[in-house]
C-alpha positions in Angstrom: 78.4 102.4 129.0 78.8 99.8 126.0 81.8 100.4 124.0 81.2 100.8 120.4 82.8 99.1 117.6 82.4 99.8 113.7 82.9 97.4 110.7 83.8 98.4 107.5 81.4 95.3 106.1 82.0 96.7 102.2 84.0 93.6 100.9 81.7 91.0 102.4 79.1 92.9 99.3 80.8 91.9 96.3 79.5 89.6 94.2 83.0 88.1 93.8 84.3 86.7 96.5 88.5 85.9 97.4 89.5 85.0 100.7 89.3 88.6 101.6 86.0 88.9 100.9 85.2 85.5 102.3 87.2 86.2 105.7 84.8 90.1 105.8 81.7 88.0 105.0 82.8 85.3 107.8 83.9 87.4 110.4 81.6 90.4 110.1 78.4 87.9 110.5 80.3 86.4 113.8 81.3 88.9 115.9 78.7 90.2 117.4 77.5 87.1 118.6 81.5 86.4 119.9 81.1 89.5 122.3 77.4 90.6 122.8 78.2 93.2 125.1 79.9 95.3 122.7 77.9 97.8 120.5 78.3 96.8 117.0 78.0 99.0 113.9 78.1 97.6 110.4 78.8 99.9 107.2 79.0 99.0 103.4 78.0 100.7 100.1 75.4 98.3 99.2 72.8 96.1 100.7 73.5 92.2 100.4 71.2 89.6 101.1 72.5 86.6 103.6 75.0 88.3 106.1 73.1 88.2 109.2 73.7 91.8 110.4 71.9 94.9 110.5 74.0 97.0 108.3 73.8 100.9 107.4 74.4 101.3 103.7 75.4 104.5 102.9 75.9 104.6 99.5 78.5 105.6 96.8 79.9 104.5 93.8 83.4 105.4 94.4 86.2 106.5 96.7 83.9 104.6 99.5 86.7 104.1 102.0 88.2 106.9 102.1 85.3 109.7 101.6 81.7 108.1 102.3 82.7 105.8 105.4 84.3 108.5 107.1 81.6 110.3 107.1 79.4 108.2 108.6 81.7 107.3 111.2 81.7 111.1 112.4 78.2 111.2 113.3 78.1 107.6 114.6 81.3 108.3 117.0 82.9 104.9 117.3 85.1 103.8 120.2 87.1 101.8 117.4 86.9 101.2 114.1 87.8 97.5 112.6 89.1 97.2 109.0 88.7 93.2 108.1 89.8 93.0 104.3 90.2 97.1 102.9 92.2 100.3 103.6 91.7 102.6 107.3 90.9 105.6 106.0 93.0 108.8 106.2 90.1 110.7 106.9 89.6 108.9 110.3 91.9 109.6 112.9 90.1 107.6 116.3 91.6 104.1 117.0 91.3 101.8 114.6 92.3 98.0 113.5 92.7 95.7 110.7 94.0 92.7 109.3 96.9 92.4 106.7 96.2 89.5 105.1 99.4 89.0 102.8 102.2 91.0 101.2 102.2 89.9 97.5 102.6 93.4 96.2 106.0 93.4 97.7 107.0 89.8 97.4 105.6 89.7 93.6 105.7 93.4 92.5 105.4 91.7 88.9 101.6 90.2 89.2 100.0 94.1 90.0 100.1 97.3 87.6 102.0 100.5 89.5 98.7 101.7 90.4 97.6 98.7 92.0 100.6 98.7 93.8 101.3 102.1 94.7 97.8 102.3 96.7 98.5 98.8 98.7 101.9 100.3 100.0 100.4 103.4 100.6 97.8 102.0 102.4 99.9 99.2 104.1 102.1 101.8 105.6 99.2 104.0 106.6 97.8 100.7 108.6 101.3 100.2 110.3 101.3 104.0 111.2 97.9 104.1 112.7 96.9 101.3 114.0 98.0 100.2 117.2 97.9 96.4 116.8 97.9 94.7 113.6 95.9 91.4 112.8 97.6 88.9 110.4 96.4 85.5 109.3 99.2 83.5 109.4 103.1 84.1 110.7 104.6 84.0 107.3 102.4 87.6 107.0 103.5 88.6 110.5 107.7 87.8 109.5 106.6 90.0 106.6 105.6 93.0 108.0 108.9 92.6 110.6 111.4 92.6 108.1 109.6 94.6 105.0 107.3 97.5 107.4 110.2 97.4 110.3 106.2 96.8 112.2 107.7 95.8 116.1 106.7 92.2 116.3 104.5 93.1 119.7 102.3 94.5 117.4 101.2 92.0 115.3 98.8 89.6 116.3 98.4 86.2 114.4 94.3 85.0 114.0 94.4 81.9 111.7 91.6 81.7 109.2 88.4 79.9 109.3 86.7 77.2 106.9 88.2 74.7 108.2 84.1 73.4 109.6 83.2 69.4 109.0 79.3 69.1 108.0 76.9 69.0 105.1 77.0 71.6 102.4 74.9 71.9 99.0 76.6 70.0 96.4 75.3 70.2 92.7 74.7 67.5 90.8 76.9 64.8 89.4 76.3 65.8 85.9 77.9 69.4 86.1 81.0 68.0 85.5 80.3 67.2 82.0 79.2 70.4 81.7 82.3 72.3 82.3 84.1 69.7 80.1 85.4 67.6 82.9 85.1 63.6 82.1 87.6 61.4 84.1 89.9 62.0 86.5 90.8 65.5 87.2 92.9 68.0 89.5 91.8 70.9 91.2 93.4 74.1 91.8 91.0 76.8 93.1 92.4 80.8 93.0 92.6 83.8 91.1 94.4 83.2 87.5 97.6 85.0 87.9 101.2 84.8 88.1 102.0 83.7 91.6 99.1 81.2 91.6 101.5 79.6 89.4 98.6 77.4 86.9 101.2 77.4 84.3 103.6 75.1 86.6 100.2 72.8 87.9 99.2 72.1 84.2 103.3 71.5 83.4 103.0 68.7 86.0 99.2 67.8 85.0 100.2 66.7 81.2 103.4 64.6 82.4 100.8 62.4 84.0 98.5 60.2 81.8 94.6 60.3 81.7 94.2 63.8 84.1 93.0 67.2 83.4 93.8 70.0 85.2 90.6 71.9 86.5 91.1 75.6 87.3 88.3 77.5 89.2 88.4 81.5 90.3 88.4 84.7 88.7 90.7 84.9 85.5 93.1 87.9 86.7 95.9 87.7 84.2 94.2 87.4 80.8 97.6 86.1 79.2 98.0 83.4 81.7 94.3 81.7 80.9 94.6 81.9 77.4 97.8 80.0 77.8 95.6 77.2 79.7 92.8 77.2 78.0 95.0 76.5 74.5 95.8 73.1 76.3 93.4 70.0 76.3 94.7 69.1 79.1 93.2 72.2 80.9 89.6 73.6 81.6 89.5 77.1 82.9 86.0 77.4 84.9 86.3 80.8 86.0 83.9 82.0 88.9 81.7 78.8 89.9 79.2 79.3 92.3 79.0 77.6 95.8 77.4 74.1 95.2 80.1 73.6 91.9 82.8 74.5 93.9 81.9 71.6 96.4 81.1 69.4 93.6 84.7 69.8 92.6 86.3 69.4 95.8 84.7 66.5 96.2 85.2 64.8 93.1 89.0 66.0 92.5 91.7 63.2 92.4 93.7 65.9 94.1 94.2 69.7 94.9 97.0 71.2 93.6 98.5 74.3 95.6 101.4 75.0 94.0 101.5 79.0 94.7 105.0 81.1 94.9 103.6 83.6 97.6 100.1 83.0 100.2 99.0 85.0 103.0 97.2 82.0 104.4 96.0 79.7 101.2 92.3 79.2 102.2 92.0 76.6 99.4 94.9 73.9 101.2 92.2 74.6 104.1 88.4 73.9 102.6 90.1 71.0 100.6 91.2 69.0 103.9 88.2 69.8 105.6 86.7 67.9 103.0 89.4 64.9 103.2 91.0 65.9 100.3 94.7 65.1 99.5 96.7 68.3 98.7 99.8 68.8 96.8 101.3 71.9 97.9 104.5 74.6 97.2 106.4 74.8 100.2 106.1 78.6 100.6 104.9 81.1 102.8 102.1 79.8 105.1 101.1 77.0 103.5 102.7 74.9 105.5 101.6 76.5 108.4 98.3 75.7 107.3 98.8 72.2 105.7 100.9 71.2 108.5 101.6 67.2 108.6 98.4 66.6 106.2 99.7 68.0 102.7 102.5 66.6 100.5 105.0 69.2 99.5 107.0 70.3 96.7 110.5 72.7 97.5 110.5 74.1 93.9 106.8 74.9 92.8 108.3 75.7 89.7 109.7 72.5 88.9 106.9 70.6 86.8 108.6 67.3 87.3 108.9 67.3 91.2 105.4 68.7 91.0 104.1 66.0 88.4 106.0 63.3 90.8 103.7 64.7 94.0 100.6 64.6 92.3 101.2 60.7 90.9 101.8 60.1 94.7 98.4 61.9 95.5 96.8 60.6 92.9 98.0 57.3 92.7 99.1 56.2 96.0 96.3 54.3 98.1 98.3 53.9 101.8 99.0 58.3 101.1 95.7 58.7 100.4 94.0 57.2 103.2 96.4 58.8 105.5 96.3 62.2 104.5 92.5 61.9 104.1 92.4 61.2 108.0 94.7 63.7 108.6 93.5 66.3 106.8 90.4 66.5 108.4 92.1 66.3 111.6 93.9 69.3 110.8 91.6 71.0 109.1 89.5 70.9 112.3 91.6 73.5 114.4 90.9 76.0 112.0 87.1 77.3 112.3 85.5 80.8 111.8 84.1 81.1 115.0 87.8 80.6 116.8 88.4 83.0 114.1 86.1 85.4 115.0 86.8 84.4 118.7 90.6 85.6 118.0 89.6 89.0 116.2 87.4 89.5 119.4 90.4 89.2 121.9 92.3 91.9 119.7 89.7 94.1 119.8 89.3 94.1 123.4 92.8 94.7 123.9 92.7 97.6 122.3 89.4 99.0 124.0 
């Protein structure tokens, strides 16, 4: 008899997408063709368009998690139940799995109300209490739960991110630049706008040099913060851009600029090599891990002028350029959704 697996496909819904939403949406739509012997059941509170699965919505406007999807799991009697980006509920109590993609709350307390908090420790240390195995996307997350959870390291299981793919994608048109205010040479950094993101330090560095703008796309979190950049001429806040924008600016950025205090994985260092772009990043967490030998590096993100000095290299620099350009892509390479998927697969198994 197949052995049935459920998905808690919620996040992969939202019309806003961070990387935990993207890695739900990535995953989710992969795994049953990585293991097509296993039943798979997909749940979320909302229909969307574009996923690829056959998903039961069962809907409600709040508490989903922890009421609704419970409730369906009990008449649909799962032999596991996979978490990719949200909380295990406490109303389930079969096996279960998920992925912690980053501690933040407990690195940068600062950047989240008490609320906010509260519920990802509560719900961090309800993962490490239930769950068997724990999925992480990077080791910096794994050393993380070891030293702040006490999680045994045997339990952890590092699966790298995705979106690291070569190949043609939709790319608006030149124009849109001009649109968002964007005429010369530019910088991108793409992210939520908040505190460990660190924007203020990127557009410190950014008007040190002469002739660039700093070009900020994602979700405006800290409302304080993106006032403070969009006062500066030197700075366009894009907000949310959609898909085709997003590639326009990869594409046509002097540099990406990465100059975060805290990342679970940093997903952006990752889509900008695999487009051959050269990266200026804070040597923290797991970018490294992810930027390996293809990103230039900073020691103190905080520092504008070491940052500022990076970016003229990037910028600047012709011989840097063209070999971080082929390295990037090189690097980039090893990192792919579907060894993504691949690796979440091998987890699941091993708990089954």
């Amino acid at each position: 008899m197949r052995k049935t697996v459920a998905v808690d496909l919620n996040p992969a819904t939202r019309e806003v997408a961070t990387g935990t939403e993207v890695y739900a949406r990535e995953v989710g739509s992969r795994l049953r063709g990585a293991a097509p012997d296993l039943r798979w059941l997909f749940f979320g509170s909302r229909a969307r368009a574009g996923l690829g699965v056959d998903m039961t919505v069962v809907p409600m406007a709040r508490l989903w998690s922890q009421v609704r999807l419970p409730l369906a799991l009990q008449s649909a009697h799962p032999d596991l139940l996979f978490v990719p980006a949200h909380a295990i509920p406490f109303g389930w109590l079969g096996k279960s799995l998920t992925a912690v993609h980053d501690l933040a709350f407990e690195r940068h307390p600062g950047a989240y109300s008490l609320a906010e908090r509260s519920y990802l420790q509560l719900t961090t240390r309800w993962a490490a209490l239930r769950c068997p195995l724990l999925i992480t996307p990077s080791e910096s997350t794994r050393r993380d739960l070891v030293d702040l959870y006490h999680v045994a390291p045997e339990r952890v299981r590092v699966v790298p991110l995705g979106g690291g793919e070569q190949g043609e994608r939709e790319v608006a048109p030149a124009k849109r630049l001009a649109e968002l205010g964007l005429v010369g040479d530019f910088v991108l950094q793409v992210g939520r706008v908040e505190a460990r993101k660190n924007q203020a330090a990127a557009l410190a560095a950014v008007e040190r040099l002469d002739g660039v703008t700093l070009a900020v796309a994602g979700p405006e979190r800290d409302v304080v913060i993106s006032k403070r950049l969009r006062a500066s001429s030197r700075c366009r806040v894009l907000g949310t851009v959609d898909g085709p924008t997003l590639e326009l600016l990869y594409q046509q950025a002097r540099a990406v600029v990465v100059p975060s205090l805290y990342e679970g994985f940093g997903l952006p260092v990752l889509e900008a090599m695999a487009r051959g772009q050269v990266v200026v990043a804070a040597r923290a967490s797991s970018l490294p891990e992810v930027g390996g030998d293809a990103a230039l590096y900073v020691d103190d993100p905080n520092d504008p002028e070491e940052l500022a000095a990076a970016l003229e290299t990037a910028i600047g620099d012709e011989k840097v350029r063209a070999r971080l350009t082929r390295a990037a892509r090189k690097q980039a390479a090893g990192f792919t959704w579907d060894r993504c998927a691949a690796g979440v697969v091998d987890v699941i198994r091993e708990l089954l």
